[in-house]
C-alpha positions as a printed Julia matrix, in Angstrom:
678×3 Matrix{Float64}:
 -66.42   52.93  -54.97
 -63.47   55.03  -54.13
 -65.0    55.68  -50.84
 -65.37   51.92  -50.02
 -61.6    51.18  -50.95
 -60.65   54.03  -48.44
 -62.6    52.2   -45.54
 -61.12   48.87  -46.42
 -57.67   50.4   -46.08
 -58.8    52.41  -42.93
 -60.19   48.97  -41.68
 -57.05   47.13  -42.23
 -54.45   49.56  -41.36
 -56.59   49.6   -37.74
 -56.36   45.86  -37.49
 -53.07   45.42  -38.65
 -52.08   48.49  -35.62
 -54.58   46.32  -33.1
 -52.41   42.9   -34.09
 -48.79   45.01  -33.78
 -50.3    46.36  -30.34
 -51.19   42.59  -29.26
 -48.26   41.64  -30.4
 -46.1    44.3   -28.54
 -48.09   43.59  -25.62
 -47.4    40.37  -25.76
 -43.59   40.64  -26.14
 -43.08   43.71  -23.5
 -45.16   42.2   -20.87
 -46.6    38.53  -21.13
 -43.38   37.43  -22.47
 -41.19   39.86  -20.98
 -39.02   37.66  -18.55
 -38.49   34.75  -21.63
 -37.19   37.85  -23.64
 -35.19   39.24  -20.91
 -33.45   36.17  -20.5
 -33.02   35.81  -24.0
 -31.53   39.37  -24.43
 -29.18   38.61  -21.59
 -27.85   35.03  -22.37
 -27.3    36.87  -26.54
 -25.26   39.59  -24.77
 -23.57   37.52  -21.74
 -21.93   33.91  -22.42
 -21.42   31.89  -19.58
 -17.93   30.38  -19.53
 -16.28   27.85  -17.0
 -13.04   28.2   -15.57
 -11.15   25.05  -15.09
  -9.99   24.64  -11.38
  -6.35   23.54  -10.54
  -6.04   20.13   -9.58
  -4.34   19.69   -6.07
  -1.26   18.43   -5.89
  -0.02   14.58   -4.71
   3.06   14.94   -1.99
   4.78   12.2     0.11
   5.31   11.85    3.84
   8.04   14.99    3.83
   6.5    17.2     1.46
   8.01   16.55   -1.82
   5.89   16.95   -5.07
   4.94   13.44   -6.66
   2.48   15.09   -8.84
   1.09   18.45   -9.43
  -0.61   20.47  -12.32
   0.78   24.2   -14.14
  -2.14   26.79  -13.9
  -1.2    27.43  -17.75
  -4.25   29.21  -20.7
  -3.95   28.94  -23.86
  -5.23   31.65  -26.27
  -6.88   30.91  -29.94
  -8.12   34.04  -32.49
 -11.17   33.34  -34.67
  -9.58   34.74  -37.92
 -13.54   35.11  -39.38
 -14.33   37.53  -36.96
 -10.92   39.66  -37.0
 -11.06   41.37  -40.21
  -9.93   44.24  -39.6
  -6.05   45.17  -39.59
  -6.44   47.36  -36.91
  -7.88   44.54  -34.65
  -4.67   42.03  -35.7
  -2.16   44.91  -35.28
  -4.01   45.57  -31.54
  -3.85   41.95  -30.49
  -0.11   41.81  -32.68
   1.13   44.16  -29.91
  -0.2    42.76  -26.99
   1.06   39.5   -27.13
   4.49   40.78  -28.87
   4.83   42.85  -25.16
   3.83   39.87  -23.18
   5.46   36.89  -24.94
   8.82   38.28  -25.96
   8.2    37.41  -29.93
   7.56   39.89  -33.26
   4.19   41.53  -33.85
   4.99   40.35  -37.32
   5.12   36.69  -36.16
   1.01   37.41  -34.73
   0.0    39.35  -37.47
   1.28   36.18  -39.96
  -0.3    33.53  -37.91
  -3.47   35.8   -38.11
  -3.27   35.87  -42.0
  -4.89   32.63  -42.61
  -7.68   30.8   -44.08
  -7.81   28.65  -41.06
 -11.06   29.47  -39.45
  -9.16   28.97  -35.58
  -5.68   29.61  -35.23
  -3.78   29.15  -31.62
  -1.38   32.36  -30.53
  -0.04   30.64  -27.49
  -0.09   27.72  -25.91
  -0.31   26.94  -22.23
   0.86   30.68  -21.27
   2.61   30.77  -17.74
   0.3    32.01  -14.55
   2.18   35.46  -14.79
   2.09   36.06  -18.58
  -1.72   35.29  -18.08
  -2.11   37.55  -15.94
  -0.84   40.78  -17.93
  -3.82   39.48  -20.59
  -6.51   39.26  -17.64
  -8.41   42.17  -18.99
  -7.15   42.38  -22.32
 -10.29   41.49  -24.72
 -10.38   42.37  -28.38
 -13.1    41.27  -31.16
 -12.26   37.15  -31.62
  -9.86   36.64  -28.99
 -10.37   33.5   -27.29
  -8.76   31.7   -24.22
  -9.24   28.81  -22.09
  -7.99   27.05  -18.92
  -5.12   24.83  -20.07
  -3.65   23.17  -17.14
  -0.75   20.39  -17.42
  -0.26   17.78  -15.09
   3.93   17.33  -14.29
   5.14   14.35  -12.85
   8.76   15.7   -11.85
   9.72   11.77  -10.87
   9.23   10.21  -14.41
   8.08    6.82  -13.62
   9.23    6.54   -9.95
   5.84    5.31   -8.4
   4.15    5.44  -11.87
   1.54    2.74  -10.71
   0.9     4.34   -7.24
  -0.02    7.7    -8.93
  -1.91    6.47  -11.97
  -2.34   10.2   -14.38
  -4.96   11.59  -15.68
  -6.73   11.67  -19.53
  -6.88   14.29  -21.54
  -9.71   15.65  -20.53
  -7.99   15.76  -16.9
  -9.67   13.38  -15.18
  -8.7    10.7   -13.02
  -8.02    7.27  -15.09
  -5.51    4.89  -12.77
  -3.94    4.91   -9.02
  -4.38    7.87   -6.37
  -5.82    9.95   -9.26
  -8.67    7.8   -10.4
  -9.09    6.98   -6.26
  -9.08   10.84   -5.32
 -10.23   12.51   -8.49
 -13.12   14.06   -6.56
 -10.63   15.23   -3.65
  -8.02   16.61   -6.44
 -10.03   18.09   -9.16
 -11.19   20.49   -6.86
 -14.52   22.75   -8.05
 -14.6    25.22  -11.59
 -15.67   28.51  -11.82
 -17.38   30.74  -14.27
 -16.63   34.1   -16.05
 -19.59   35.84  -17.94
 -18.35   37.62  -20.95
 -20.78   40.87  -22.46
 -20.69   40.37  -25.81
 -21.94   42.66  -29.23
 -24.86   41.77  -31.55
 -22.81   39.0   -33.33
 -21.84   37.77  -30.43
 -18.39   39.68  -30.22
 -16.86   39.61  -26.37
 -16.64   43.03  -25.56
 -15.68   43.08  -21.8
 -15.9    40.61  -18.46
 -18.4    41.3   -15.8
 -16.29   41.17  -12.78
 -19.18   41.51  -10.24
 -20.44   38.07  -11.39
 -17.28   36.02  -11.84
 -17.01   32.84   -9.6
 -13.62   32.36   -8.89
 -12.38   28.19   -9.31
 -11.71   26.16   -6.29
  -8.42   24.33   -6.84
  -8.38   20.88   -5.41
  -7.0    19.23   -2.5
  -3.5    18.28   -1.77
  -2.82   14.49   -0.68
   0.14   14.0     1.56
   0.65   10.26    1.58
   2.67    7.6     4.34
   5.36    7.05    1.11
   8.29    8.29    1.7
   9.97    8.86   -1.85
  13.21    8.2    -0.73
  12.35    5.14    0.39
  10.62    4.57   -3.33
  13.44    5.46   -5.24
  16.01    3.14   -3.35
  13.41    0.08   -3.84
  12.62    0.62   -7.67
  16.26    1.33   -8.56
  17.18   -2.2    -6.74
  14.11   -3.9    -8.43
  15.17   -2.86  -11.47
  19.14   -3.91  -10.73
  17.48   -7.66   -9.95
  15.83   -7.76  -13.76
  18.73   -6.73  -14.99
  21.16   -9.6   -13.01
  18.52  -12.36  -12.67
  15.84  -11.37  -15.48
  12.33  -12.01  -15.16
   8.85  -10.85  -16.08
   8.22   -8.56  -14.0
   9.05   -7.61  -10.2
   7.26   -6.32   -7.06
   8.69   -4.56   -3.61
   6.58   -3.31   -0.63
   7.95   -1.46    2.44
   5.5    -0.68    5.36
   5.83   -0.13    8.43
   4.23   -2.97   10.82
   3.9    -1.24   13.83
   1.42    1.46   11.83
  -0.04   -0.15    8.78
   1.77    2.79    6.6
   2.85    2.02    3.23
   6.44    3.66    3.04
   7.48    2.44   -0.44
   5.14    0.25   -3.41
   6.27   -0.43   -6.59
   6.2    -2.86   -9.99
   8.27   -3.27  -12.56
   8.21   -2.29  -15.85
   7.77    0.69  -14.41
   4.97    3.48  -15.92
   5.36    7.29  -16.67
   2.28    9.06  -16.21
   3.4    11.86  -18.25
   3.5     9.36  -21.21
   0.61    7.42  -20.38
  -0.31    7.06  -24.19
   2.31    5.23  -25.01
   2.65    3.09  -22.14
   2.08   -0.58  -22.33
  -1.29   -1.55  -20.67
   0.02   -3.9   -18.73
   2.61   -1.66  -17.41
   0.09    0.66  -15.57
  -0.79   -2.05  -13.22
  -0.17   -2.09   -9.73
   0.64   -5.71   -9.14
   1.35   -5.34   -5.45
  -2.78   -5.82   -5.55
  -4.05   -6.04   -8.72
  -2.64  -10.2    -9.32
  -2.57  -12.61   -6.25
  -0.37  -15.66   -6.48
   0.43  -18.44   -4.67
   2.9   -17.45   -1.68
   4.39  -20.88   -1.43
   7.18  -20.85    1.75
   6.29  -17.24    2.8
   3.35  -18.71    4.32
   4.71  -21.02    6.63
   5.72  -18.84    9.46
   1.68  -17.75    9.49
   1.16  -20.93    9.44
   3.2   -21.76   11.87
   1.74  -19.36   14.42
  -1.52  -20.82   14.46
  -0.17  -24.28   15.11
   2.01  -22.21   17.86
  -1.57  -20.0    19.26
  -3.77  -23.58   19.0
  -1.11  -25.62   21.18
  -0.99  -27.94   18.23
   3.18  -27.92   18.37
   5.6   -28.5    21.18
   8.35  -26.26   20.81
  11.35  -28.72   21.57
   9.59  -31.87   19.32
  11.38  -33.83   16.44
   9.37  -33.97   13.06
  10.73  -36.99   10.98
  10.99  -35.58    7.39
  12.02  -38.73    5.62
  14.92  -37.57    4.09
  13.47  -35.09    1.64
  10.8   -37.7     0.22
   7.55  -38.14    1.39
   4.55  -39.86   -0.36
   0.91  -39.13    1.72
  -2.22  -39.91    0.51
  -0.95  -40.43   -3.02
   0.77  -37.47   -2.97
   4.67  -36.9    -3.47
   6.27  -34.68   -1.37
   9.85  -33.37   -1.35
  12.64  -30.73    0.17
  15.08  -29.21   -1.69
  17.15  -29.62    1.17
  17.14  -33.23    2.82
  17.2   -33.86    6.44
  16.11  -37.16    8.56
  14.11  -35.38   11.04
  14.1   -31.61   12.1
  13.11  -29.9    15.34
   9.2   -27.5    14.42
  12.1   -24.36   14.92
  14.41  -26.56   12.16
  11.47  -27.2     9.51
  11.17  -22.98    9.24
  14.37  -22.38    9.06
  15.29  -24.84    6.64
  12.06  -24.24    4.79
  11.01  -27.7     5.27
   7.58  -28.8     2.82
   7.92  -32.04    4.3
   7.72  -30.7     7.81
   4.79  -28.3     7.07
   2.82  -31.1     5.25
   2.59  -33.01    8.52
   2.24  -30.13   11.06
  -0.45  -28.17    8.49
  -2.37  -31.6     8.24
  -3.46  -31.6    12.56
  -5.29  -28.28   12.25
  -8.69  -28.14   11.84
 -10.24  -26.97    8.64
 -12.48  -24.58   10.16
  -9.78  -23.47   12.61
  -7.45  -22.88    9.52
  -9.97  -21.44    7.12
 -10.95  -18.79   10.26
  -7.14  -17.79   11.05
  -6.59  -17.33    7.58
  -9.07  -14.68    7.01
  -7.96  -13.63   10.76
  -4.85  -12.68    8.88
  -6.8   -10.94    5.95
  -6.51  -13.95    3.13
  -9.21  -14.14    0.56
 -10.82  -10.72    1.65
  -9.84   -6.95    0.65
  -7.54   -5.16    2.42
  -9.69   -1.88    1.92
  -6.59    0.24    0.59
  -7.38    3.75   -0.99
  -6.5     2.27   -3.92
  -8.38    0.91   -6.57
  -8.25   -2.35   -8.6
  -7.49   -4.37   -5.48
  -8.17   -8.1    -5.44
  -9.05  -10.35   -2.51
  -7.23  -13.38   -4.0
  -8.38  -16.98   -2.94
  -9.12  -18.67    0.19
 -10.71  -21.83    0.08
 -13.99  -22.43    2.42
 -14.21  -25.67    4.76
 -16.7   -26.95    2.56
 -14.51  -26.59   -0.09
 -11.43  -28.51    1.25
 -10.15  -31.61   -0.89
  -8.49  -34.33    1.24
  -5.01  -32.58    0.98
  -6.05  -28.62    0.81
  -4.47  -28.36    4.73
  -1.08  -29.98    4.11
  -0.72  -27.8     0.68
  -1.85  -24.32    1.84
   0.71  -25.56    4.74
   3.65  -24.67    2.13
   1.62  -22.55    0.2
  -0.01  -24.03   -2.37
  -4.07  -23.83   -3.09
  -4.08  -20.4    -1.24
  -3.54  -16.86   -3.45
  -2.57  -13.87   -1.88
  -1.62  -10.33   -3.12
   1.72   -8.93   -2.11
   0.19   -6.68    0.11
  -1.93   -8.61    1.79
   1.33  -11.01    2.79
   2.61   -7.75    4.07
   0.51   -6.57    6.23
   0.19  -10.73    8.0
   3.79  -10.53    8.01
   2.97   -6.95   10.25
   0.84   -8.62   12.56
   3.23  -11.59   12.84
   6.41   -9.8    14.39
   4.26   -6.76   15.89
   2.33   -8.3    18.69
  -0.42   -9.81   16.99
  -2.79   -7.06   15.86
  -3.16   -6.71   12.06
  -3.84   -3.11   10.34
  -5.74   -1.75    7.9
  -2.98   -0.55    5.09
  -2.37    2.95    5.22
  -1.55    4.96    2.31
  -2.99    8.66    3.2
  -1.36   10.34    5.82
  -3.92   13.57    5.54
  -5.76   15.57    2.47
  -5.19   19.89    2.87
  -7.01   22.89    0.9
  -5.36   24.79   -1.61
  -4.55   27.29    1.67
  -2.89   25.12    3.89
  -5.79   24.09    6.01
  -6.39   20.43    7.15
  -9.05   19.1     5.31
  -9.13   15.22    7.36
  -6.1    13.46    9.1
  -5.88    9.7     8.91
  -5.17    7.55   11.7
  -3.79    3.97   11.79
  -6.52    1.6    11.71
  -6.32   -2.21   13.68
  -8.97   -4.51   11.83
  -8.06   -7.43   14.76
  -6.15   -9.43   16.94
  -5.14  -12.16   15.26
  -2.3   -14.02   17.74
  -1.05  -13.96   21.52
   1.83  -11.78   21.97
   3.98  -14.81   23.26
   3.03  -16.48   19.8
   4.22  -13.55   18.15
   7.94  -12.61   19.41
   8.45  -16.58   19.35
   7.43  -16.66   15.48
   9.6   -13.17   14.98
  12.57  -15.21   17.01
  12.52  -18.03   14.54
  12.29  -15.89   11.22
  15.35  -13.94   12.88
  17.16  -17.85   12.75
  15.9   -18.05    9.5
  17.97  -15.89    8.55
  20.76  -15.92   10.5
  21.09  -20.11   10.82
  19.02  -21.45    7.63
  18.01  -20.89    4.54
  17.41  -16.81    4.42
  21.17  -16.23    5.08
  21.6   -14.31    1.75
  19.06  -11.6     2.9
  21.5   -11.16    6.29
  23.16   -7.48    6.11
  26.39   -6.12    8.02
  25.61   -5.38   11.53
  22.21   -5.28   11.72
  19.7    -8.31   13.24
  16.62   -9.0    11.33
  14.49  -11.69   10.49
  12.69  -13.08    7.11
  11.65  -15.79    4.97
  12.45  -17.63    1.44
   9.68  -18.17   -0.58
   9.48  -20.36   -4.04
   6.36  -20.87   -5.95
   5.76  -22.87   -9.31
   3.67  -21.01  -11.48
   0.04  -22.15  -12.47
  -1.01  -21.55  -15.99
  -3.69  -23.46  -17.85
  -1.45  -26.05  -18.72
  -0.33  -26.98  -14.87
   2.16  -25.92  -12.82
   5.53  -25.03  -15.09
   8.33  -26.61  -14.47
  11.1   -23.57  -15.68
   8.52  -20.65  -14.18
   8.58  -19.73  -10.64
   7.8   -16.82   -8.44
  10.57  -16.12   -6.03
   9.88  -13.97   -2.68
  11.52  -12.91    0.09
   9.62  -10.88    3.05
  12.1    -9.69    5.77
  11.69   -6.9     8.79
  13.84   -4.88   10.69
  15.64   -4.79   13.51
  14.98   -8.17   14.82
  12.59   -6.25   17.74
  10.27   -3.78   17.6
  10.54   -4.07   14.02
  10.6    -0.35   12.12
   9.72   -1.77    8.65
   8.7    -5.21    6.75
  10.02   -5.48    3.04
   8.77   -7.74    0.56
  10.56   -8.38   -2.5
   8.9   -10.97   -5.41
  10.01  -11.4    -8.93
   7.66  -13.47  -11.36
   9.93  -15.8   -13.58
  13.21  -15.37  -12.84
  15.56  -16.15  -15.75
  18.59  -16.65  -12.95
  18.38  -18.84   -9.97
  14.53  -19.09   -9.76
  14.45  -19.52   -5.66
  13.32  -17.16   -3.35
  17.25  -17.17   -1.79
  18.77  -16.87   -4.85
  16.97  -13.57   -6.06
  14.9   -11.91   -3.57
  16.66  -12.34   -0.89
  19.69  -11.14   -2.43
  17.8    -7.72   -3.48
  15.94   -7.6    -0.24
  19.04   -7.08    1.58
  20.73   -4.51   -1.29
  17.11   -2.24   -0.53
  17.69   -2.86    3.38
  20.99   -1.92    3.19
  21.05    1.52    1.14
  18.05    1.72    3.95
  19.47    2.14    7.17
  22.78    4.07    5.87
  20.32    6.78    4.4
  18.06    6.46    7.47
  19.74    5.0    10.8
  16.55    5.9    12.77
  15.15    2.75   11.39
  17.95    0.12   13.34
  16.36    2.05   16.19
  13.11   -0.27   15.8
   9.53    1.45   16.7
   9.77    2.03   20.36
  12.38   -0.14   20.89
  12.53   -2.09   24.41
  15.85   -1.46   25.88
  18.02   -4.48   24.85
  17.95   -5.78   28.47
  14.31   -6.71   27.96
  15.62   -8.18   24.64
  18.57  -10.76   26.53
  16.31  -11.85   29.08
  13.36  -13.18   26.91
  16.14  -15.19   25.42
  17.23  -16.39   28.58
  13.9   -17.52   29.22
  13.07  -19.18   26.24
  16.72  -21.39   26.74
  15.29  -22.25   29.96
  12.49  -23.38   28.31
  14.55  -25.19   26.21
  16.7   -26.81   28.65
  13.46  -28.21   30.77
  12.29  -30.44   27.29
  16.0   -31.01   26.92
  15.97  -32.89   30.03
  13.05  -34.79   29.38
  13.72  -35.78   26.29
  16.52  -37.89   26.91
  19.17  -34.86   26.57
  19.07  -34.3    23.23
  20.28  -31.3    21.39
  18.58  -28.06   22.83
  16.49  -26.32   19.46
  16.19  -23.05   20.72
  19.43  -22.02   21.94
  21.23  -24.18   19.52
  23.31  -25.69   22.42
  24.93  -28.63   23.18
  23.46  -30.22   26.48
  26.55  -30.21   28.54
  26.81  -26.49   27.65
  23.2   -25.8    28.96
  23.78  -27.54   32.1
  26.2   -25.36   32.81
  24.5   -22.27   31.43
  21.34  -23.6    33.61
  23.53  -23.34   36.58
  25.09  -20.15   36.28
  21.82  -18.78   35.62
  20.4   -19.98   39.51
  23.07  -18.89   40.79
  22.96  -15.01   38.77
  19.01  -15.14   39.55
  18.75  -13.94   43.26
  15.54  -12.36   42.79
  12.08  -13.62   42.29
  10.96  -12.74   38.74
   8.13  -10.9    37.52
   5.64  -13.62   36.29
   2.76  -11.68   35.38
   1.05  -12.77   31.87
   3.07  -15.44   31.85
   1.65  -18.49   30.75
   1.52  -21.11   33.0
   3.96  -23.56   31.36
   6.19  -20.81   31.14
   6.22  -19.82   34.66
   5.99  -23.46   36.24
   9.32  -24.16   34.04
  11.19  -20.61   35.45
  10.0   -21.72   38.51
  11.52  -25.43   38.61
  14.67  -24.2    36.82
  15.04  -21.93   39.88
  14.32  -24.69   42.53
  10.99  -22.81   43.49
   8.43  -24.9    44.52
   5.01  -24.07   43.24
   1.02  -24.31   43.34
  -1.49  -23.23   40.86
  -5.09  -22.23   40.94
  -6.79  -21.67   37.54
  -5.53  -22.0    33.88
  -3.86  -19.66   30.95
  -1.63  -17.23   32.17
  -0.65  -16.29   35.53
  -3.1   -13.26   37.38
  -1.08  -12.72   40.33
   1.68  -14.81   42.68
   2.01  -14.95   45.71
   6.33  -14.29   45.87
   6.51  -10.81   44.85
   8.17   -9.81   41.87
  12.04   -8.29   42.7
  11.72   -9.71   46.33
  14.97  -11.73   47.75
  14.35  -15.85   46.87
  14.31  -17.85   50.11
  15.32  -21.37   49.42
  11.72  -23.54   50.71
   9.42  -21.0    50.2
   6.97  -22.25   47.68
   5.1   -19.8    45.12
   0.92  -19.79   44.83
   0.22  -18.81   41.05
  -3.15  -17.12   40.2
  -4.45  -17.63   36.7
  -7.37  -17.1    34.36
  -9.83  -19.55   34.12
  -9.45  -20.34   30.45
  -8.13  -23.33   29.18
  -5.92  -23.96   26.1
  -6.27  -27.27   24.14
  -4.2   -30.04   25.08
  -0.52  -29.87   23.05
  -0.03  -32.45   20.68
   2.88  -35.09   21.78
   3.0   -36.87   18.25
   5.07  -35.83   15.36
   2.43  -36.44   13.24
């Protein structure tokens, strides 16, 4: 009996070693990695390190937004309970930070189960705690994001959450670019999970993130926002816009709303304040559109320059439709009806082009499409289709009704009107660097199309310059200095119709009058205080132009200005022009050159007689050579159409009175001009 109990124990204690053995087996080698791996991940803990977010500059350099490489360090009090671990980190941090051990050792005494020692420590009293590790010592990447301008170009920049991502503007646009890459630290720990020490060797350092250098110039951003904010104060409103770009580039130089928005407060901000209403809210542009308009009646023939519009005295009732001007005139010359801003004028002119011809030009000039900007919320606004037309759509979008636009979109048409005719992508990045300097990608300005004929351009720019020197944009004028503009005054829609008190008043300039260096745009949304685009945008448009040019007289200098020369003898052709329809149109009052026939008889003379030379007529078109030609007594023939190829006189050569001049043109034809007023 005895002897059978000893062979069941035998038995057992040799299966019981045969099932340890298995098991060990087991564990050591089929199982060995998954054990490993265990072992290693109990002794090593894997922790990121937050990367430094790059940096947002303007054109020159200066900071608009940048982050603090700060830590901040945090003690688990239930795994410090020993004094001599509190009086050890006590010491440390009393050295680095400047404060009593006493005032650690306190904040360690605490039934809290976390308790924070510092906050956000600087990048060099970090550093003296780099490989300082005691039992329940904790730190973390802590970064803050400073925006050393407050709420100068709060919408532009957007911030970041929290959580230090991208939420609004250039951050939410670039957060990939900016937030650059984290790293990772692995930290040996003891049994319970204790950090003991850091193991250098496999430490992957963060990437910070790319710097963006953008085309604002914060100068430039300052003196528009303080003005903007001047107008609210003098003529009240809602809220207020201001764009300055430069149209011979497509760079944005200045963009701002008000309210304004500080990103460093962005949790108490209003909402509505974070928007960038330059491109988030299109409106309708009313008399800002005209001179576009204008241009394609100028680039489809469908105006003579020297004709008379009858505009009925400041009524007009078409198609059962009322029509008025604020001021009243009998009839105007096409030059007249801009610069006095005439609806009744536009009505009639809009109303001969072509729907599809207008619906085309309009998205030529970037209406009811995005303009692409690195910038996000961005709306298209509203361009009617041809299908879509209603009997009067042409004769309102004419003055600017039934037609939204953003307020950059009307900047960058305004660009292509006064620079030649080529309208550009919006520019907002001038180039993106590393953290070390290095170019990372270069931007380079962009032209989307050509949109109008040179010659349709510089006489559209001429006219906006009389705008504002002879009509209604006189209150934008500034000391000295020649530019050009135009008024605008729009009723706003709501869902209850237009509003009779609530208007949105506009005023989009450039300067100098050639070779323009920069186009401003100025819009406030319900003015409390003369409600027209000449009463209150105009006024602050030329407050921003002038603190402009005295902090920066480079701009009067225009973008590769032609020498003035060039300038006086364009004019001198154009009051040829001028005289020419004078004559056949029973000597009335020349439009262009605003003088008095007998006056341009004898300026026609004197200019034969100062004119000894044959003139270069080269891409001329061929109206505007023939009339030169016949205002010089030079007889003429032509071969082709559209503008002039070659002649057969040679530009700069001695005029011989007889000789007659062959002209050499393209073979395409322009539509017939239209001889009617309306």
């Amino acid at each position: 009996m005895i002897k059978n109990r000893f062979y069941t124990i035998i038995v057992i204690v040799f299966v019981f070693l045969l099932v340890l053995l298995g098991r060990l087996f087991e564990i050591q080698v089929l199982d060995h990695d998954e054990h490993y791996f265990n072992a290693i991940a109990q002794q090593k803990n894997d922790k990121t390190i937050k990367a430094l977010r790059g940096a947002i500059k303007d054109r020159r350099g200066e900071a608009a937004a940048f982050s603090r490489d700060e830590v901040t360090y945090y003690a688990s009090t239930k795994e410090i309970k020993k004094d001599i671990i509190k009086r050890r980190i006590a010491g440390k941090f009393s050295k680095v930070f400047g404060k009593d051990s006493l005032h650690y050792i306190n904040l360690l005494d605490t039934e809290e189960p976390y308790v924070i020692l510092e906050k956000k420590a600087s990048p060099s009293e970090s550093a003296e705690l780099t490989r300082f590790t005691a039992v329940g010592l904790y730190r973390y990447a802590d970064h803050t994001r400073v925006y050393p301008l407050g709420d100068i170009a709060g919408q532009l920049l957007g911030y970041v959450n929290r959580e230090g991502k991208g939420t609004a503007g250039l951050e939410l646009f670039f957060d990939g670019k900016l937030e650059g890459e984290d790293g990772r630290i692995l930290i040996e720990q003891d049994v319970v999970g204790r950090p003991v020490t850091f193991d250098e060797e496999s430490t992957i350092k963060p990437k910070p993130g790319d710097d963006i250098y953008l085309t604002i110039d914060l100068m430039y951003q300052r003196i528009l926002e303080e003005e903007l904010r001047s107008g609210i104060s003098e003529y009240g409103g809602e809220s207020a816009v201001g764009i300055i770009a430069d149209p011979a580039t497509g760079e944005l130089l200045a963009m701002a709303s008000v309210p304004s928005f500080s990103p460093s407060e962005f949790s108490s901000q209003n909402p509505s304040d974070v928007k960038n209403l330059a491109i988030t809210d299109p409106y309708e542009p009313g008399s800002t559109i005209k001179p576009v308009i204008m241009s394609i009646l100028a680039e489809q023939s469908l105006i003579r320059i020297n004709e008379k519009i009858n505009t009925e005295n400041g009524k007009y009732r078409y198609k059962n439709a009322l029509f008025s001007d604020t001021h009243p005139f009998s009839q105007l010359s096409v030059k007249g009806i801009l610069e006095q801003s005439s609806n009744i004028g536009m009505v009639k002119l809009g109303g001969r082009i072509p729907p599809d011809i207008l619906f085309r030009s309009l998205r030529d000039y970037g209406f009811g499409t995005f303009t692409t900007i690195d910038l996000p919320a961005e709306s298209a606004g509203m361009l009617k289709t041809p299908s879509e037309f209603a009997p009067l759509t042409r004769e309102y979008i004419a003055h600017g009704y039934q037609i939204s636009v953003t307020p950059l979109q009307m900047v960058m048409a305004y660009s292509a009107l006064i620079n030649g005719g080529y309208l550009y992508k919006p520019r907002i990045i001038k180039e993106i660097r590393d953290c070390d300097g290095k170019l990372v990608k270069k931007t380079e300005s962009q032209v989307v199309r050509k949109v109008i004929g040179s010659e349709t351009s510089e006489l559209i720019q001429d006219w906006m310059v009389s705008v504002v020197e002879n009509g209604i944009g006189k209150s934008a004028s500034v000391k000295d200095v020649r530019l050009g503009g135009k008024t605008g005054t729009t009723q706003i829609w709501s869902k209850e119709g237009y509003s009779e008190g609530s208007y949105f008043s506009s005023f989009i300039g450039f300067v100098p009058e050639h070779n323009a260096s920069l186009v401003c745009y100025i819009m406030y949304r319900d003015p409390v205080y003369g409600k027209y685009g000449s009463k209150v945008a105009a006024p602050v448009f030329q407050k921003v132009v002038s603190r402009l040019v005295k902090a920066d007289p480079s701009i009067l200098k225009g973008s590769g200005a032609a020498p003035h020369h060039d300038r006086k003898k364009r004019l001198m052709d154009n009051i040829i022009t001028e005289i020419e329809e004078g004559n056949r149109n029973q000597r009335e009052e020349i439009v262009m050159s605003n003088l008095p026939v007998k006056k341009a008889d004898a300026f026609q003379g004197n200019f034969k007689k100062a004119i000894k030379k044959m003139p270069d007529l080269k891409n001329r078109s061929v109206r505007d050579a023939t009339r030169l030609l016949t205002s010089l007594g030079i007889k003429y023939k032509i071969k082709g159409h559209g503008k002039v190829l070659s002649q057969s006189i040679v530009a700069g050569s001695k005029i011989v009175p007889g000789r007659v001049c062959e002209l050499k043109c393209s073979t395409f034809r322009r539509k017939n001009n239209v001889t009617s007023a309306d």
